[in-house]
N, CA, C and O atoms as a GROMACS GRO file, in nm:
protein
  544
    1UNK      N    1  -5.450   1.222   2.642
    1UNK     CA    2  -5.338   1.158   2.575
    1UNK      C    3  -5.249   1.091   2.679
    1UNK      O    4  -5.219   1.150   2.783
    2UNK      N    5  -5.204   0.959   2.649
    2UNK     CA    6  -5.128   0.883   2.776
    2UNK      C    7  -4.995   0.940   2.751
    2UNK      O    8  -4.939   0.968   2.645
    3UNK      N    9  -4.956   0.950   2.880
    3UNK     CA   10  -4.768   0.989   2.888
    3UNK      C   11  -4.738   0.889   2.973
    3UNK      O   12  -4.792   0.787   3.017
    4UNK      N   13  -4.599   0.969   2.986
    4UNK     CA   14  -4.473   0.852   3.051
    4UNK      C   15  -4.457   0.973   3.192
    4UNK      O   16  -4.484   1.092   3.202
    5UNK      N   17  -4.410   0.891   3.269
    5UNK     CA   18  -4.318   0.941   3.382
    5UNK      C   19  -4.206   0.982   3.375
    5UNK      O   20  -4.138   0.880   3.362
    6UNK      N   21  -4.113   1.102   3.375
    6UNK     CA   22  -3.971   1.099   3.335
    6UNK      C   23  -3.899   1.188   3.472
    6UNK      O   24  -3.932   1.290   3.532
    7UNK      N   25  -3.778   1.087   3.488
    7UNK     CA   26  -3.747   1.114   3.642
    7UNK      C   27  -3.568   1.140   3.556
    7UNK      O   28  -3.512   1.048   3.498
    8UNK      N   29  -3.504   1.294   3.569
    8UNK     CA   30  -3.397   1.266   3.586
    8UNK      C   31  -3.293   1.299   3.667
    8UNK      O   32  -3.280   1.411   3.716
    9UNK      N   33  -3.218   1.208   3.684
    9UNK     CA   34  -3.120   1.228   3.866
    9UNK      C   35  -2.942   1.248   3.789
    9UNK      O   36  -2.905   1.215   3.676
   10UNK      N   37  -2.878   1.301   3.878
   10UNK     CA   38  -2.730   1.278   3.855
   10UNK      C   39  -2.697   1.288   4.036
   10UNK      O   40  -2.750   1.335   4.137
   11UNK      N   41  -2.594   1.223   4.005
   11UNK     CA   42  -2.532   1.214   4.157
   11UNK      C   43  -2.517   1.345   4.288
   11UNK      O   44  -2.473   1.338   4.403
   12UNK      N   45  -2.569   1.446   4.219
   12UNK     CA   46  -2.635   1.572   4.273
   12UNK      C   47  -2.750   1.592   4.365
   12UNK      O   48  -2.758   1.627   4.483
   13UNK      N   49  -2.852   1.552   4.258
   13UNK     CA   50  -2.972   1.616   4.266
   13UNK      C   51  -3.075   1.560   4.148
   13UNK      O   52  -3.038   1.529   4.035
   14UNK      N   53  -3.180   1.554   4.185
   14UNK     CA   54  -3.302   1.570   4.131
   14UNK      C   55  -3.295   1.671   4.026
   14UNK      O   56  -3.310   1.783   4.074
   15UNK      N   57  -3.271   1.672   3.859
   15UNK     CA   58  -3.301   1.734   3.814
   15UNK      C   59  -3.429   1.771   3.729
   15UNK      O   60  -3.457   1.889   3.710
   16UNK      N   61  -3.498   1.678   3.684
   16UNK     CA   62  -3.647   1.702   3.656
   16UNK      C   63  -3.728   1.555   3.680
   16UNK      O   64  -3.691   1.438   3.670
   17UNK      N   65  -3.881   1.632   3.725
   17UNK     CA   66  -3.966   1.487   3.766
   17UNK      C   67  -4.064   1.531   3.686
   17UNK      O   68  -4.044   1.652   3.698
   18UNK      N   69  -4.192   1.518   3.583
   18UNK     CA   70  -4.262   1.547   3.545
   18UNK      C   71  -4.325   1.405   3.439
   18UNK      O   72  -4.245   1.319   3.400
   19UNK      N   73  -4.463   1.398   3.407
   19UNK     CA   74  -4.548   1.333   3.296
   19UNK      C   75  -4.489   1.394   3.162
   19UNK      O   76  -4.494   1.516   3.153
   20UNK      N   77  -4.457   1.352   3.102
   20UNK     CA   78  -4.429   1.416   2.938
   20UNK      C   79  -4.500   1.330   2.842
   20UNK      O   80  -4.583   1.247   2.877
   21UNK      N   81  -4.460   1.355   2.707
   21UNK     CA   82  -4.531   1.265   2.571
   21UNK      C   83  -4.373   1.229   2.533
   21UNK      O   84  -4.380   1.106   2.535
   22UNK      N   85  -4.293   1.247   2.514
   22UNK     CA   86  -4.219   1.194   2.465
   22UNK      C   87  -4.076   1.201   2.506
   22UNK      O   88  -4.068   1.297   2.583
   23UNK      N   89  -3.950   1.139   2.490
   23UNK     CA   90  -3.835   1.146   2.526
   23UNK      C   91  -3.715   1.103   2.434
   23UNK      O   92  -3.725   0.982   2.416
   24UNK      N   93  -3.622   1.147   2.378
   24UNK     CA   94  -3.568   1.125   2.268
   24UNK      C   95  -3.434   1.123   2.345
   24UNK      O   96  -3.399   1.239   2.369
   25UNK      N   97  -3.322   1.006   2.406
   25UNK     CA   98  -3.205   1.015   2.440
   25UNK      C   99  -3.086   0.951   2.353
   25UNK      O  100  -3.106   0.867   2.265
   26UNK      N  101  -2.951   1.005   2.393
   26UNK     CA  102  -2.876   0.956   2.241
   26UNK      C  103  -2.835   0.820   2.367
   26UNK      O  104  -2.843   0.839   2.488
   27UNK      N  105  -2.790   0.687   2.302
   27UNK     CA  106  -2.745   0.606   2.332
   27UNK      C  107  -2.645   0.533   2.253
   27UNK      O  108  -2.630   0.520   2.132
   28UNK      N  109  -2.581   0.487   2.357
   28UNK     CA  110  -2.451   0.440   2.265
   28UNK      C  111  -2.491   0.319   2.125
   28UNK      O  112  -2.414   0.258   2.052
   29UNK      N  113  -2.626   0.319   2.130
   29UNK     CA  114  -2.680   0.212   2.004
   29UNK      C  115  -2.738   0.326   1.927
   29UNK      O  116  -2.769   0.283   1.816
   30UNK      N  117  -2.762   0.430   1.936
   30UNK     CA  118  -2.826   0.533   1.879
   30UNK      C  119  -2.944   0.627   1.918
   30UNK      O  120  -2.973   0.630   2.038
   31UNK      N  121  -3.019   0.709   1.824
   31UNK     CA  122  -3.075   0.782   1.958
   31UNK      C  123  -3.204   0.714   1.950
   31UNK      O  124  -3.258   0.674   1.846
   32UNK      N  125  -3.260   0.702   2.100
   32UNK     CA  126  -3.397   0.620   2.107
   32UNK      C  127  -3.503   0.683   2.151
   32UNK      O  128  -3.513   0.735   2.262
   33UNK      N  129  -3.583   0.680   2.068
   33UNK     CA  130  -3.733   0.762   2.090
   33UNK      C  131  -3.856   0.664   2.212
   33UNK      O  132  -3.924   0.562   2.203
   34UNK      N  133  -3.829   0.763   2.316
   34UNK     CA  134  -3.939   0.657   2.426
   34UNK      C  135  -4.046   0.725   2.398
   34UNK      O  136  -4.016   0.842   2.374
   35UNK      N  137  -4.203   0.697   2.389
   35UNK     CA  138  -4.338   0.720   2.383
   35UNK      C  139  -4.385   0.641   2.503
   35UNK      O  140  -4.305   0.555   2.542
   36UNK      N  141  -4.498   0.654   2.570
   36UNK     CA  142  -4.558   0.638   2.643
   36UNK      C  143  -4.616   0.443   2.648
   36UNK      O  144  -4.671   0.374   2.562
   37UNK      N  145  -4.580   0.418   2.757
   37UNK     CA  146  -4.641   0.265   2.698
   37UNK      C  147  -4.510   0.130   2.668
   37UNK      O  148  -4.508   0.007   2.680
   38UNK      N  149  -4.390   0.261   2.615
   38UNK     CA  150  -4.274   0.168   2.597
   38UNK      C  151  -4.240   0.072   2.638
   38UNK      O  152  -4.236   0.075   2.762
   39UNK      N  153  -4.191  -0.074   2.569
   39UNK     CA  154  -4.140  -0.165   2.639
   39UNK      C  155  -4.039  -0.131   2.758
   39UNK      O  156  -3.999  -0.017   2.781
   40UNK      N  157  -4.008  -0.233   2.823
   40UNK     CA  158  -3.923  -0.231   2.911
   40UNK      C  159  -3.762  -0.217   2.926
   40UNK      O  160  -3.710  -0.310   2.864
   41UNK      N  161  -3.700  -0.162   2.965
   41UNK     CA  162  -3.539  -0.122   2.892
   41UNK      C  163  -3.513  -0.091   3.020
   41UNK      O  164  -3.570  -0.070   3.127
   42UNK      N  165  -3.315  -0.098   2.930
   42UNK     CA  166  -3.197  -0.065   3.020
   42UNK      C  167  -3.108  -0.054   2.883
   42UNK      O  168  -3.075  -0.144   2.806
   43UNK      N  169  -3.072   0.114   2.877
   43UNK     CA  170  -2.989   0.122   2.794
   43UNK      C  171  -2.914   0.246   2.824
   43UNK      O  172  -2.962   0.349   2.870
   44UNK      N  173  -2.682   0.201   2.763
   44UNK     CA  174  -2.660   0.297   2.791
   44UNK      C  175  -2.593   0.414   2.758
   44UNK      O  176  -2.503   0.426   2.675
   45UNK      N  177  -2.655   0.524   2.846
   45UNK     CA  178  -2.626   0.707   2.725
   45UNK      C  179  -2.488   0.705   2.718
   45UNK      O  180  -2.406   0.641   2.784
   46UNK      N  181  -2.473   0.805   2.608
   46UNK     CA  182  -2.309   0.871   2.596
   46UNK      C  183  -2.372   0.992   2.610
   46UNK      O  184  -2.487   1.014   2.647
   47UNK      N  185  -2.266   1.089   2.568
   47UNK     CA  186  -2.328   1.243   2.569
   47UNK      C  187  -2.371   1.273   2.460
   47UNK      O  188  -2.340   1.238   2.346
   48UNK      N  189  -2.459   1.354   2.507
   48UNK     CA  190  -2.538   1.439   2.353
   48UNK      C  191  -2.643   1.553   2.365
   48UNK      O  192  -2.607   1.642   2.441
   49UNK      N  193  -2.759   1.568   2.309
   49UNK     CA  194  -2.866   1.600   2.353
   49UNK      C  195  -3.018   1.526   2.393
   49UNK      O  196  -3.069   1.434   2.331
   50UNK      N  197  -3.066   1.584   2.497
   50UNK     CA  198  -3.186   1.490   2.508
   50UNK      C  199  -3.271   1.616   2.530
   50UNK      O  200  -3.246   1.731   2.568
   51UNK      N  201  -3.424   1.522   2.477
   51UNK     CA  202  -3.522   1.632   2.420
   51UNK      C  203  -3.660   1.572   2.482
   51UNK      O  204  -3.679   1.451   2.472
   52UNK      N  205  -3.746   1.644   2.538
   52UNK     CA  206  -3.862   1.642   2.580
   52UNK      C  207  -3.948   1.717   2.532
   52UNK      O  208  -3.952   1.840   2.524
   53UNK      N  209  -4.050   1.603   2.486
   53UNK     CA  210  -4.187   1.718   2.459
   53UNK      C  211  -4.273   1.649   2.532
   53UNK      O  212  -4.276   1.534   2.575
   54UNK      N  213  -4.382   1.791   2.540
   54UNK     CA  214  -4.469   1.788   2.600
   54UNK      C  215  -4.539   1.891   2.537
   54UNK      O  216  -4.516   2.012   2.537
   55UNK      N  217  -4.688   1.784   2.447
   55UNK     CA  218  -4.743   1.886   2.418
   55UNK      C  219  -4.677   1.967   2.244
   55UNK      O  220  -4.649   1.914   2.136
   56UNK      N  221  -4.675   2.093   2.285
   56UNK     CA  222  -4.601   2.157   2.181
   56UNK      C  223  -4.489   2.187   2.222
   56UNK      O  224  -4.395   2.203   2.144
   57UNK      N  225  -4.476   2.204   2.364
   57UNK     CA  226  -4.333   2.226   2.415
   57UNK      C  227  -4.248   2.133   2.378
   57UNK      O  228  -4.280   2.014   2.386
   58UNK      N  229  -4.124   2.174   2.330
   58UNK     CA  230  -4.030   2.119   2.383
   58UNK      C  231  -3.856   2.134   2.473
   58UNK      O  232  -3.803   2.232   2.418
   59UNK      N  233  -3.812   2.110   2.521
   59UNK     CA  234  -3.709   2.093   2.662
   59UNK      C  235  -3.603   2.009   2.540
   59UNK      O  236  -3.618   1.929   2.448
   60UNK      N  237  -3.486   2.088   2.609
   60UNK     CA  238  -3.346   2.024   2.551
   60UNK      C  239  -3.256   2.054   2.684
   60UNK      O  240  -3.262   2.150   2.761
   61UNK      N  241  -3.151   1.912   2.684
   61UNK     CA  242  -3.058   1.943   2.763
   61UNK      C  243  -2.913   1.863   2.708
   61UNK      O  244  -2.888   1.771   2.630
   62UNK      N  245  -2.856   1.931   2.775
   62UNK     CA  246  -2.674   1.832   2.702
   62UNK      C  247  -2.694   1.752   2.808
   62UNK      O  248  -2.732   1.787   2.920
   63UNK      N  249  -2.672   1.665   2.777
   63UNK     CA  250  -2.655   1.504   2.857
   63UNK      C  251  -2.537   1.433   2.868
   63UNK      O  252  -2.499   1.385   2.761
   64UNK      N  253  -2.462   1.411   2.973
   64UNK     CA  254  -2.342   1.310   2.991
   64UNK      C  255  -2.377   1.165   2.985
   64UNK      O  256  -2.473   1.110   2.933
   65UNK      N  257  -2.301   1.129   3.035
   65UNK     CA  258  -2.304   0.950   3.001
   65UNK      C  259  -2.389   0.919   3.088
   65UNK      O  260  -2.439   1.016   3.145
   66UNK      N  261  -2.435   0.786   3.130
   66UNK     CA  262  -2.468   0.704   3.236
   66UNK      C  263  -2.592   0.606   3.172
   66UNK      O  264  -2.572   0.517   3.090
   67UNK      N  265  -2.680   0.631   3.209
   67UNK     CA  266  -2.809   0.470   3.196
   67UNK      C  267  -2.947   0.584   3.216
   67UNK      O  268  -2.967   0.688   3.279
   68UNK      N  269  -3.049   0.464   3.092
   68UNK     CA  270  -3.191   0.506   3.125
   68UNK      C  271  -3.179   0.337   3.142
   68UNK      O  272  -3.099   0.248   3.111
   69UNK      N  273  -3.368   0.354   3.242
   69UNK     CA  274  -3.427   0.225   3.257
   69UNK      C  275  -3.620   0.255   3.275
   69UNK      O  276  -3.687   0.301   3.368
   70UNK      N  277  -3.649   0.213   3.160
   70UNK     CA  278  -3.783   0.200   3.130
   70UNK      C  279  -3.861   0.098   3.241
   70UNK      O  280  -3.811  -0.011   3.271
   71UNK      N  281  -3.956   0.133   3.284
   71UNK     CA  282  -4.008   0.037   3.385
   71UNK      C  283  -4.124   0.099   3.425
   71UNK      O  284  -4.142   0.195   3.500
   72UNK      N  285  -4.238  -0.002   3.335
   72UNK     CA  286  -4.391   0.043   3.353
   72UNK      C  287  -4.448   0.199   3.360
   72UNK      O  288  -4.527   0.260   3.433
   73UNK      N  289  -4.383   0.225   3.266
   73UNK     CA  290  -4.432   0.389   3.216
   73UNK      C  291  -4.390   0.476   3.304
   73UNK      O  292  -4.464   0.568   3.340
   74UNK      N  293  -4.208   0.452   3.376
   74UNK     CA  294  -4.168   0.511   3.431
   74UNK      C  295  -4.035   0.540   3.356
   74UNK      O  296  -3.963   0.440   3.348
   75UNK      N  297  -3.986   0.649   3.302
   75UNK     CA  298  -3.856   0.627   3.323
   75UNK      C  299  -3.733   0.720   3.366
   75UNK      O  300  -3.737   0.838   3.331
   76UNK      N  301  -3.661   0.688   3.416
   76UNK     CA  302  -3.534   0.696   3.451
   76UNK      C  303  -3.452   0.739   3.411
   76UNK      O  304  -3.388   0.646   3.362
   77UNK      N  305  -3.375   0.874   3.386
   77UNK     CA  306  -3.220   0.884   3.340
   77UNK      C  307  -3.154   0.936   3.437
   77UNK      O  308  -3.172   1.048   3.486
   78UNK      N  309  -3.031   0.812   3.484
   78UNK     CA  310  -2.933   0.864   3.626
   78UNK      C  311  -2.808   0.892   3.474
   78UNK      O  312  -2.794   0.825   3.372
   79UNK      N  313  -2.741   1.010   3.517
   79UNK     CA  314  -2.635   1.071   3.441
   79UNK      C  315  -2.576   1.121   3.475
   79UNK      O  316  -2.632   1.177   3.569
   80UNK      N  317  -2.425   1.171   3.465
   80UNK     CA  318  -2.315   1.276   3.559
   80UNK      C  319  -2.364   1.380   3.478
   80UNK      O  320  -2.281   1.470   3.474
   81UNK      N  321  -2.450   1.400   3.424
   81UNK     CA  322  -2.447   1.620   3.335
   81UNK      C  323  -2.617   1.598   3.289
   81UNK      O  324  -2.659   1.504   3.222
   82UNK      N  325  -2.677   1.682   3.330
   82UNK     CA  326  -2.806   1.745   3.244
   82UNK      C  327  -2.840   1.868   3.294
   82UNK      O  328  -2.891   1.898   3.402
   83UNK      N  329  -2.810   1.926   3.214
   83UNK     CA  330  -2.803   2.088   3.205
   83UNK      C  331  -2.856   2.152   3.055
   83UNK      O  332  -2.837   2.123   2.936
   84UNK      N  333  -2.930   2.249   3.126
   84UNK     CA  334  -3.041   2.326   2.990
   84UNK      C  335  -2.955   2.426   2.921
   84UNK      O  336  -2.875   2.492   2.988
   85UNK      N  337  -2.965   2.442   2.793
   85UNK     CA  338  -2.907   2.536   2.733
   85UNK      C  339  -2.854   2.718   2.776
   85UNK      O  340  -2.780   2.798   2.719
   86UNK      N  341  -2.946   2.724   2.916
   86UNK     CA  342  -2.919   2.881   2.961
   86UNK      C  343  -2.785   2.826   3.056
   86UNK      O  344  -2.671   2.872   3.046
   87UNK      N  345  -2.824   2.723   3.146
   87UNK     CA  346  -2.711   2.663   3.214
   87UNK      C  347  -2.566   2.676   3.184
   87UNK      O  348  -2.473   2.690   3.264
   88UNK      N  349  -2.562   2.669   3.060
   88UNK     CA  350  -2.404   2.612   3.008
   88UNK      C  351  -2.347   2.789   3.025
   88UNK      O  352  -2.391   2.901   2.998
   89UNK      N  353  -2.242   2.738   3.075
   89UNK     CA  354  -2.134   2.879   3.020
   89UNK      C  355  -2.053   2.859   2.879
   89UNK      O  356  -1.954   2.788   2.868
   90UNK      N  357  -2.104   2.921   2.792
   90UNK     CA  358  -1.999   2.842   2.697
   90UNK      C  359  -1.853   2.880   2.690
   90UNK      O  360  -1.768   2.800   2.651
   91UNK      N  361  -1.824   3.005   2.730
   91UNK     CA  362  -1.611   2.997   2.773
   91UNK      C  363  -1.590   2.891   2.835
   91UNK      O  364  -1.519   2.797   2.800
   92UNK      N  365  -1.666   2.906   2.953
   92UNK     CA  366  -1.631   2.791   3.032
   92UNK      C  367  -1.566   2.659   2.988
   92UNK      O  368  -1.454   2.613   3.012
   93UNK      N  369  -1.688   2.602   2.906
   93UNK     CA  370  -1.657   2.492   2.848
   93UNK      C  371  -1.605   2.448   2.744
   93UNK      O  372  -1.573   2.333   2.714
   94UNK      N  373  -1.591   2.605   2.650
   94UNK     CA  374  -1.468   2.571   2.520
   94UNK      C  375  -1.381   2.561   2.579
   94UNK      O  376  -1.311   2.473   2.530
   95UNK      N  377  -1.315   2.625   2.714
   95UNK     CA  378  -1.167   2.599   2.808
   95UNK      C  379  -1.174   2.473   2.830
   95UNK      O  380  -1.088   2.391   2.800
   96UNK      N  381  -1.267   2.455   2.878
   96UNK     CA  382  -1.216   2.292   2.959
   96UNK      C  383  -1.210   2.184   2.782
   96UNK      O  384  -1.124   2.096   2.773
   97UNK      N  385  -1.306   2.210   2.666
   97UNK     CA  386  -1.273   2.149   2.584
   97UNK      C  387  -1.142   2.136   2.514
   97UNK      O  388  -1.097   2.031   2.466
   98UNK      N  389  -1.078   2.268   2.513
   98UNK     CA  390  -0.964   2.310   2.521
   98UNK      C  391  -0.829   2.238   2.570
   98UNK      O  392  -0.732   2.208   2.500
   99UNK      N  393  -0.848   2.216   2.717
   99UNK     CA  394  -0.777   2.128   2.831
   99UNK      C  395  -0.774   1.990   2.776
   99UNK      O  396  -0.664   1.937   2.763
  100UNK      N  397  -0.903   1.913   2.736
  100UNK     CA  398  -0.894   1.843   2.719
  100UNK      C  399  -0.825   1.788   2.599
  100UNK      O  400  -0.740   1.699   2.592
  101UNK      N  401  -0.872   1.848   2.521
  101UNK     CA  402  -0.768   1.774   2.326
  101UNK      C  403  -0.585   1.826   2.389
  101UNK      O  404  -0.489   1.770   2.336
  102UNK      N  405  -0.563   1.917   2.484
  102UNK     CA  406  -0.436   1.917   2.492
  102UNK      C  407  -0.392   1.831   2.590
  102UNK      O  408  -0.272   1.835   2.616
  103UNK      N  409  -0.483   1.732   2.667
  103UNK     CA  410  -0.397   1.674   2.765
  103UNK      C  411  -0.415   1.532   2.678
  103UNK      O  412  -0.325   1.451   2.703
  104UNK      N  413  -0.509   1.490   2.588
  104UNK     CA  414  -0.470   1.337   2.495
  104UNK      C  415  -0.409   1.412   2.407
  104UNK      O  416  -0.471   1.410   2.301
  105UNK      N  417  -0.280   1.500   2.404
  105UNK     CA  418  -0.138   1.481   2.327
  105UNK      C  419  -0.057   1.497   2.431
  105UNK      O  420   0.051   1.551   2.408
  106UNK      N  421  -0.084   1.459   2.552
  106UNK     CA  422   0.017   1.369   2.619
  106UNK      C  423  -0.009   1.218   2.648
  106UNK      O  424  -0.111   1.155   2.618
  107UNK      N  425   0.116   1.167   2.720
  107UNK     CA  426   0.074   0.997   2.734
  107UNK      C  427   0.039   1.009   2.873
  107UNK      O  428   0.084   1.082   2.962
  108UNK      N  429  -0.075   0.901   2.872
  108UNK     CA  430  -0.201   0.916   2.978
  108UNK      C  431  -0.270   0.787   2.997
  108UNK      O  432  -0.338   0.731   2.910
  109UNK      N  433  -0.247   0.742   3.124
  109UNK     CA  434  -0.280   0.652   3.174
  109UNK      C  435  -0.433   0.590   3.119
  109UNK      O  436  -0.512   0.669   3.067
  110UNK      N  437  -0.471   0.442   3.135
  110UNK     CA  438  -0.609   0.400   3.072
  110UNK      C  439  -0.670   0.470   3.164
  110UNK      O  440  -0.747   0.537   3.096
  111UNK      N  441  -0.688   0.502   3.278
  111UNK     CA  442  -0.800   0.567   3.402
  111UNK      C  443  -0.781   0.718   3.330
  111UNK      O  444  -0.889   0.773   3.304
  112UNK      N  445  -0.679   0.782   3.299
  112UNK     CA  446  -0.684   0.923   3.212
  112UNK      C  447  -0.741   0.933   3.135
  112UNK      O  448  -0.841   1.002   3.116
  113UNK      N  449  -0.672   0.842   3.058
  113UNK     CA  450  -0.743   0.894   2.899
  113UNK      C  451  -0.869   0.867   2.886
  113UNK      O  452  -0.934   0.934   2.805
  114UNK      N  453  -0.953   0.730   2.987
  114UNK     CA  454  -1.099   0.737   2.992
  114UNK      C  455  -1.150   0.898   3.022
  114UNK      O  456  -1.215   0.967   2.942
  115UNK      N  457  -1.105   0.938   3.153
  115UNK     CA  458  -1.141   1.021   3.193
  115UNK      C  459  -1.185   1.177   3.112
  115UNK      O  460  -1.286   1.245   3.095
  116UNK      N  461  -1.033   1.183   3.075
  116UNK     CA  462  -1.028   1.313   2.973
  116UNK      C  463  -1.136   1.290   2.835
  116UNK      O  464  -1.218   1.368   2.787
  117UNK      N  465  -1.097   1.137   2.794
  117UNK     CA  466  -1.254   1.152   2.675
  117UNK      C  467  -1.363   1.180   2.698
  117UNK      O  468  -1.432   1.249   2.623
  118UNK      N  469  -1.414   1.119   2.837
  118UNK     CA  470  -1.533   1.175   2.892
  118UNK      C  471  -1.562   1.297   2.912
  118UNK      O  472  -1.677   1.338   2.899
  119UNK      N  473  -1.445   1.388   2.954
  119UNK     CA  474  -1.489   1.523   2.974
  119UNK      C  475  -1.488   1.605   2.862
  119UNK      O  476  -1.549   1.711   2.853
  120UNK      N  477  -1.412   1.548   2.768
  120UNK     CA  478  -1.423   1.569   2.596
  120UNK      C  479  -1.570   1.582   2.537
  120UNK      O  480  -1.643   1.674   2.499
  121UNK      N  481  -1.578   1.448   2.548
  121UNK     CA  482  -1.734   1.419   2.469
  121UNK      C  483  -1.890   1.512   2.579
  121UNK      O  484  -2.006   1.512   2.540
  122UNK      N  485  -1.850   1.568   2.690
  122UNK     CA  486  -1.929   1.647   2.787
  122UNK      C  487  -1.944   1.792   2.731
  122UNK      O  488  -2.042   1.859   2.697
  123UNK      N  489  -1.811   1.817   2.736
  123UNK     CA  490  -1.771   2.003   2.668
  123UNK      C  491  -1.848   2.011   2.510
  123UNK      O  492  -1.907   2.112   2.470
  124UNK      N  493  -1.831   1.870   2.425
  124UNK     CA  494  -1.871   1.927   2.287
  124UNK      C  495  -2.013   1.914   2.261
  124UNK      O  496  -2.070   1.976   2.170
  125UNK      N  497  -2.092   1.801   2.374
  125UNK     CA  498  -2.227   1.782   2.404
  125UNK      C  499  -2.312   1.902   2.419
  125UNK      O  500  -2.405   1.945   2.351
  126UNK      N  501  -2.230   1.966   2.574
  126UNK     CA  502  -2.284   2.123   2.591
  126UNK      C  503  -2.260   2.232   2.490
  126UNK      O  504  -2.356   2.307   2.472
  127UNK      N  505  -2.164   2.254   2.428
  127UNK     CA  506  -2.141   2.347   2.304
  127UNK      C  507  -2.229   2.340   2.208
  127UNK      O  508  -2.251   2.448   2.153
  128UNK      N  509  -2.322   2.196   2.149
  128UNK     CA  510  -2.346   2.184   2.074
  128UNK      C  511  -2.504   2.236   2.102
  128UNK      O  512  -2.575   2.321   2.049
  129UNK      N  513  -2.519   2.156   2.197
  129UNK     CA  514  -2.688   2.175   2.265
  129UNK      C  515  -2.677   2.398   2.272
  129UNK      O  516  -2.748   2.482   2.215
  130UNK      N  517  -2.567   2.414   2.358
  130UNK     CA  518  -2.593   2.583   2.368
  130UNK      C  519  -2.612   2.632   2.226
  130UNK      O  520  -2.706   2.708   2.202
  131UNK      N  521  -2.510   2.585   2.110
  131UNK     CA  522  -2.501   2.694   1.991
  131UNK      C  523  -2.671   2.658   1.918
  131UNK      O  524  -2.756   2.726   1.861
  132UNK      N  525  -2.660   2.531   1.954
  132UNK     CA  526  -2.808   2.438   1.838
  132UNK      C  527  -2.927   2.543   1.887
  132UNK      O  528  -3.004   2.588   1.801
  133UNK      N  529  -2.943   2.593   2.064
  133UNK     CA  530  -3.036   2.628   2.132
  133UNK      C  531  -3.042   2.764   2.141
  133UNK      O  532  -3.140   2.811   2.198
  134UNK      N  533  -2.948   2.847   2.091
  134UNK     CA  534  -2.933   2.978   2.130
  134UNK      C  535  -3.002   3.041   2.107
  134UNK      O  536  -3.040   3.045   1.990
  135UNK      N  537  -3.064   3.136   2.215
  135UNK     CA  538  -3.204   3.197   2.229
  135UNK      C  539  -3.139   3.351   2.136
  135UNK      O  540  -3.057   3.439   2.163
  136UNK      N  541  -3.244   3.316   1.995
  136UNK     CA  542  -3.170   3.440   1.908
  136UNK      C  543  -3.288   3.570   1.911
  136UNK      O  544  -3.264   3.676   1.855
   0.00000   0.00000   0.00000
C-alpha cells in the first residue's frame, strides 16, 4: 500500500519522522485529509487535533498553529505545539487556560491580545485532544 512521508518539527525538535497512510490536520480552511500521492500544498494550521494512521493504528496529537507543505509525497508540519495525549498535563493547562480568558478582560495591546488568543486556542486544543483521548 503507497504512503506518504510525514515529518513533524516545532522550533524545538524533531517530533515525529515516519511513512504513514494517512494524515488528517485542522486548518484554518478546515480539516484536510492528506492520502498518499496528494497534490501539492501549503496550508495554514490553527490549533486542534491531528491524527495519523497507519495501518489500524492510529496517533493523535494537540496541534498549535503554524504551516503544512505537501511536496512529492513528503509532508511537512513545522508548528509551535505537538504533543500526544500522555504529554499534556491537564492542571497545567486548565491554569494557563485560566490565565488566559482572565487576561482578554483586560485592555491588551494588538501583539497581546494576538498572543494570549494563541495561547487560548493551544490550552483548549490540548484539553480537548487529552479528555477526547483519555486512556480509560
Amino acid at each position: 500500500m503507497a504512503q506518504l512521508h510525514l515529518k513533524i518539527v516545532t522550533p524545538e525538535k524533531l517530533i515525529y519522522e515516519e511513512d504513514v497512510d494517512q494524515v488528517n490536520v485542522p486548518s484554518v480552511d478546515g480539516e484536510l485529509g492528506i492520502l498518499p500521492h496528494h497534490a501539492n500544498l501549503m496550508a495554514r494550521l490553527k490549533s486542534g487535533e491531528l491524527r495519523i494512521k497507519n495501518g489500524s493504528k492510529v496517533e493523535v496529537m494537540a496541534l498549535g498553529g503554524g504551516f503544512i507543505q505537501m511536496d512529492n509525497n513528503n509532508l511537512t508540519v513545522m508548528t509551535d505545539l505537538a504533543i500526544s495525549p500522555e504529554e499534556i498535563d491537564e492542571k497545567a493547562v486548565e491554569e494557563a487556560k485560566k490565565r488566559a480568558e482572565q487576561a482578554l478582560e483586560q485592555k491588551l495591546s494588538d501583539e497581546e491580545y494576538a498572543t494570549t488568543i494563541s495561547l487560548l486556542e493551544k490550552s483548549i486544543a490540548q484539553l480537548n485532544v487529552k479528555r477526547r483521548h483519555r486512556v480509560r
